[in-house]
TILOFI-535745 format. One record per residue (C-alpha): residue in one letter; x, y, z negated. Coordinates in pm, whole numbers, plus 32768, in hexadecimal, padded with zeros to 4 digits. Example, Ala and Ser with C-alpha at 12.3 -4.5 7.8 and 13.67 -1.06 7.14 Angstrom:
residues 2
A84CE7E3E7CF4/S85577F967D36/
This chain:
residues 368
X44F77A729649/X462B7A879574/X470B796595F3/X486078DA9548/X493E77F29621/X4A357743959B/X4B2476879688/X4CBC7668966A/X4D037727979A/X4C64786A9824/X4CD3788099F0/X4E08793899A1/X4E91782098D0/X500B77A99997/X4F4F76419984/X4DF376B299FB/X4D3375C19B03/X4BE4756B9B90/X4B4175A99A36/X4BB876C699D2/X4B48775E9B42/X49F176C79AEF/X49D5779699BE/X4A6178A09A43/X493978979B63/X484178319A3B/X4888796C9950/X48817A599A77/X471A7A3A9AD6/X46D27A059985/X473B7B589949/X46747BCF9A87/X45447B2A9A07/X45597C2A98C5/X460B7B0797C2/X47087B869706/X48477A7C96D9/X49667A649604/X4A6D794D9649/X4B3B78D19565/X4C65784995E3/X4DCE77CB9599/X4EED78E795C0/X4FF578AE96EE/X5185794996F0/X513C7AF79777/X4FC87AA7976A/X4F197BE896B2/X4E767B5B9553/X4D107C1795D1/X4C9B7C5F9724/X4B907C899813/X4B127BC19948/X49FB7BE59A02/X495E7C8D98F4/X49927B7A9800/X4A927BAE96EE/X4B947ABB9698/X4C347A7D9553/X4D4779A09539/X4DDC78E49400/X4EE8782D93B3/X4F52771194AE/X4ED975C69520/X4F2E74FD93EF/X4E99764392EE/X4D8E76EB939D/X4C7175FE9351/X4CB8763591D3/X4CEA77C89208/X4B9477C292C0/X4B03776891BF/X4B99784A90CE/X4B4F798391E8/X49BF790F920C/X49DC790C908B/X4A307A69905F/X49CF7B359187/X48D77A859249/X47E779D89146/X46717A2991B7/X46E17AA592FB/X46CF79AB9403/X455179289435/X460877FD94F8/X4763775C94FB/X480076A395F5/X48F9757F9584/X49CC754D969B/X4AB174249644/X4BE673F9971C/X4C4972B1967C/X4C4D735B951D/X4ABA73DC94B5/X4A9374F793D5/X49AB742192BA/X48F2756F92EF/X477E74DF9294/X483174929149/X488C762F910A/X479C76DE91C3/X464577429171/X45A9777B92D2/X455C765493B9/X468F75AE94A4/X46BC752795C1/X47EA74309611/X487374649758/X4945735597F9/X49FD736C9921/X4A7D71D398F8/X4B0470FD97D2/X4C6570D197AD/X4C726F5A974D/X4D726EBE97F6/X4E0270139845/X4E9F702D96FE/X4FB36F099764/X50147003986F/X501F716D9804/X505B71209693/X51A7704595FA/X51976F5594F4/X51086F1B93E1/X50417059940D/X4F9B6F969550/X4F216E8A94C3/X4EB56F609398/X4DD77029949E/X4D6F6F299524/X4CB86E5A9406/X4C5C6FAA9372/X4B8B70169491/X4A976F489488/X4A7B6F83930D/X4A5F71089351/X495D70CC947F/X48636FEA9397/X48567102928B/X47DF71E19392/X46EB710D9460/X45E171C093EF/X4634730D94AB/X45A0736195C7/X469873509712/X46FE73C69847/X47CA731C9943/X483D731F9AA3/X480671D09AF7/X4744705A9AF3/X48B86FE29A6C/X48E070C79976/X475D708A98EA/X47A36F0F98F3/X48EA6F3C9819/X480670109720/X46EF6F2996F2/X47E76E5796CD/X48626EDF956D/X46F46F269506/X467B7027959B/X450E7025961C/X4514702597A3/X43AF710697A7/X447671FA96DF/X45AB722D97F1/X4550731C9924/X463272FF9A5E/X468D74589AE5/X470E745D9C43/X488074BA9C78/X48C676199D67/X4A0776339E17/X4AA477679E79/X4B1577179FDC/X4A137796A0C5/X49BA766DA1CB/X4A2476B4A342/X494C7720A41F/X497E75F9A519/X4A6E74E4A4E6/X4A8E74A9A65E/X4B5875DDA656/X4C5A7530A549/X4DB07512A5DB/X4E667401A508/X4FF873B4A4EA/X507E7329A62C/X50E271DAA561/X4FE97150A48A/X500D71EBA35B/X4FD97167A1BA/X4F9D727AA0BE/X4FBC72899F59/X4F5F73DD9EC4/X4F4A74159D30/X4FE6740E9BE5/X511E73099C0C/X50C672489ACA/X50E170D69A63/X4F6C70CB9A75/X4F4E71369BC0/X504570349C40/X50C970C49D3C/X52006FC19D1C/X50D96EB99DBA/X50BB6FB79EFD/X522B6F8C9F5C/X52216E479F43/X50D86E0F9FF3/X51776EFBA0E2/X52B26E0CA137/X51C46CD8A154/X51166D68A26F/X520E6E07A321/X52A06CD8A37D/X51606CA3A449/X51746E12A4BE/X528B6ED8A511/X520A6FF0A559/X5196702BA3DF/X51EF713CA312/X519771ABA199/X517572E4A127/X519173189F84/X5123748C9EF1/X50DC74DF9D89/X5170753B9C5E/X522C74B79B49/X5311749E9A2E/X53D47393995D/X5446722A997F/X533B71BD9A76/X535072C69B75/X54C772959B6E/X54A170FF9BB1/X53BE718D9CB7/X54AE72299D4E/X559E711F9D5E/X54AE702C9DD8/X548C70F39F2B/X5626712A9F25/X56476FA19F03/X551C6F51A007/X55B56EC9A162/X54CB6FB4A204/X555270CFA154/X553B717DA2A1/X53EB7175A2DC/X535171E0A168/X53457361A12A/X535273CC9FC8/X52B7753A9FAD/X529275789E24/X519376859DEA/X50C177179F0A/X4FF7785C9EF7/X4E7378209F3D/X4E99786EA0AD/X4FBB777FA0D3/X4EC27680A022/X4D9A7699A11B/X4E877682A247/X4F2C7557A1C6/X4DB874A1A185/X4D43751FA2AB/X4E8C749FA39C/X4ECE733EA2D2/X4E167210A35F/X4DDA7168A1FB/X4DE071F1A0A4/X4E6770E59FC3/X4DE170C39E2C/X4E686FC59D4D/X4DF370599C09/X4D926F6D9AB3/X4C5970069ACB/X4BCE717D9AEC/X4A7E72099A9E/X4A5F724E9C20/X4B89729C9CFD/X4B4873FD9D66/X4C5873D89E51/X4B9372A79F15/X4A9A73D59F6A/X4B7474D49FC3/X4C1A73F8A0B4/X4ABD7378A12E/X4A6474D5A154/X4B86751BA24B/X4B3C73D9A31E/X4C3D72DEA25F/X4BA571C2A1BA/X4C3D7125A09A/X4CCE6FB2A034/X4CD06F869EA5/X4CCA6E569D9B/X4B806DFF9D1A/X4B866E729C0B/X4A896F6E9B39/X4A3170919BCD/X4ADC707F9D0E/X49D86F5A9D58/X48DC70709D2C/X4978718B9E15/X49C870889F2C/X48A56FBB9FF9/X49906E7DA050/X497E6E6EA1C2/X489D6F98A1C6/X496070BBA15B/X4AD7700CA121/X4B416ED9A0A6/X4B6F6E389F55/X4C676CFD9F25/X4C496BCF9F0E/X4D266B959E2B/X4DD56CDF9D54/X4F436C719DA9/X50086D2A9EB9/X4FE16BFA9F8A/X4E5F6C4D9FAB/X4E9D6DC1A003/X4F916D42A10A/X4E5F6C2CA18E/X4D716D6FA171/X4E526E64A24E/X4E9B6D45A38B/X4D096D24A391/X4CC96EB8A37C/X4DC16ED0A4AA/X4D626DD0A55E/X4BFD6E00A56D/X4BC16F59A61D/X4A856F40A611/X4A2F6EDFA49E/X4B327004A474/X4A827119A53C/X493670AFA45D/X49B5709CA31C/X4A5A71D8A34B/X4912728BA3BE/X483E71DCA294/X49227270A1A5/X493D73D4A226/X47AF73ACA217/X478F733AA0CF/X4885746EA052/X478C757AA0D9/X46AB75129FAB/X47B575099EB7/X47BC76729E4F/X47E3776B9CFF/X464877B79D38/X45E176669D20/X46CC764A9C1C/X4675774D9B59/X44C977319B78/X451B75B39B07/X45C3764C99F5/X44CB7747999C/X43D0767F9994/X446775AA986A/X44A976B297AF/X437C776C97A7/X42D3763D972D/X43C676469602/X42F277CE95BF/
């Protein structure tokens, strides 16, 4: 089969995340399997305008504001009558491609951006996205879908489209589990983690100051912060933790390499998440992979990759006041602790790129 994905970023994109590694995992045993793929992607500053991965080539066009309008243009003129299926992927923006294209498509979301837009995007062009997306996802409720979780089906039907129509792929992670979680050595002190993109939707900003709030009960506390970033936000970031009384006791890392990132989830005591929403929260897996469990809002999609009182814990209340109530109950309750955290690293053994992909296969080649 002749497949064309388009999707804004391709894994070597600066800003690439849990989605882009999901495609990345996708197209390879596509291309195993005998498929031929072309991706379609946006261009990035030194990225090459064609290359090759995994036997997949990648063609990238314009940037994230132009690309969905030189896609078109591209299919247009060098790939009409190739592909014998196209994948949409829409990373807030979709492609419209069922409108161009004269093979069948299949919409792939990872989540909806809804209230996203109010803090990635600045005004007007926020509110803008936001009234128009539901707009854009009613005109193409009729596509077939692909998601990664219940939330993110929920938010579709929500806009129209027909719930029989949206499949549910499982998410893989790329962190092999340990072996045996008894083995684990943790931080001496008890030890927060928040590991990702420092963005305003991420909140991170809520971590330091559910952070404070508890240490006041616990002394012995500390906070570790690692990801990158760029811009106003990661600066305020930054003087958040220079302005925090407990200055002392929160480490600041930046970037980490991916061995620095699976020591830190396996050492920490707690991964923190205070995201708007996500399709999943890959990173609530890795860390239950490497014996951490997770506390996180409830909020779509991280009420999906967390059990409450299972696998981690989801607030009460998505303030940093219920993170804070959430941490003084993980730490005080050894025992709930020691389950929680070997639920979770059970559960990630059956989140994997082969389920993944044989859930993914098997929506496609009903599309043949």
């Amino acid at each position: 089969m002749n497949i064309l994905w388009l999707s804004w970023k391709d894994s070597a994109h600066p800003q690439a995340g849990g989605a882009e590694s999901i495609k990345r995992e996708l197209v390879k045993r596509l291309v195993t399997d005998g498929h031929d793929v072309i991706q379609v992607c946006s261009k990035f500053k030194n990225g090459l305008n064609q290359t090759c991965e995994n036997g997949s080539k990648i063609i990238r066009l314009g940037n994230k504001f132009t690309l969905y309008c030189k896609a078109y243009l591209y299919y247009k003129k060098h790939l009409l009558g190739w592909p014998d299926l196209v994948i949409d992927e829409c990373n807030t923006i979709p492609f419209f491609a069922s409108f161009y294209v004269r093979e069948p498509v299949i919409m792939f979301f990872h989540q909806l951006a809804r209230e996203i837009w109010f803090y990635q995007m600045p005004w007007p062009v926020s509110w803008m996205g936001y009234a128009l997306e539901p707009l854009y996802l009613w005109m193409l409720s009729k596509s077939r879908a692909i998601t990664v979780s219940e939330s993110t089906r929920n938010d579709l039907t929500r806009f129209g489209f027909n719930k029989q129509k949206i499949k549910i792929i499982s998410e893989g992670i790329d962190i092999k589990p340990v072996n045996d979680i008894r083995s684990i050595k943790k931080f001496s002190n008890p030890t927060l983690l928040f590991i990702g993109a420092l963005r305003k939707m991420k909140r991170p900003h809520h971590l330091i100051r559910a952070f404070e709030l508890a240490k006041k009960n616990n002394p012995d506390l500390q906070l570790i912060i690692a990801g990158t970033g760029n811009g106003r936000y990661y600066r305020q970031v930054k003087k958040q933790i220079k302005q925090s009384s407990y200055v002392d006791d929160i480490k600041f890392l930046g970037p980490v390499t991916d061995e620095q990132k699976i020591e830190l989830l396996r050492k920490a005591h707690i991964l923190l998440v205070a995201s708007v929403k996500e399709g999943w929260g890959l990173v609530v897996t890795e860390a239950a992979s490497q014996g951490t469990p997770s506390i996180a809002y409830d909020v779509d999609g991280l009420r999906d990759s967390i059990r409450h009182l299972k696998t981690g814990m989801l607030t009460d209340c998505n303030t940093p006041e219920g993170i804070s109530k959430a941490i003084a109950y993980m730490l005080s309750n050894p025992l709930s602790y020691v389950s929680m955290q070997y639920s979770g690293w059970k559960w990630s053994q059956y989140i994997t790129f082969a389920q993944c992909y044989n859930d993914f296969k098997e929506e496609i080649l009903n599309m043949q």
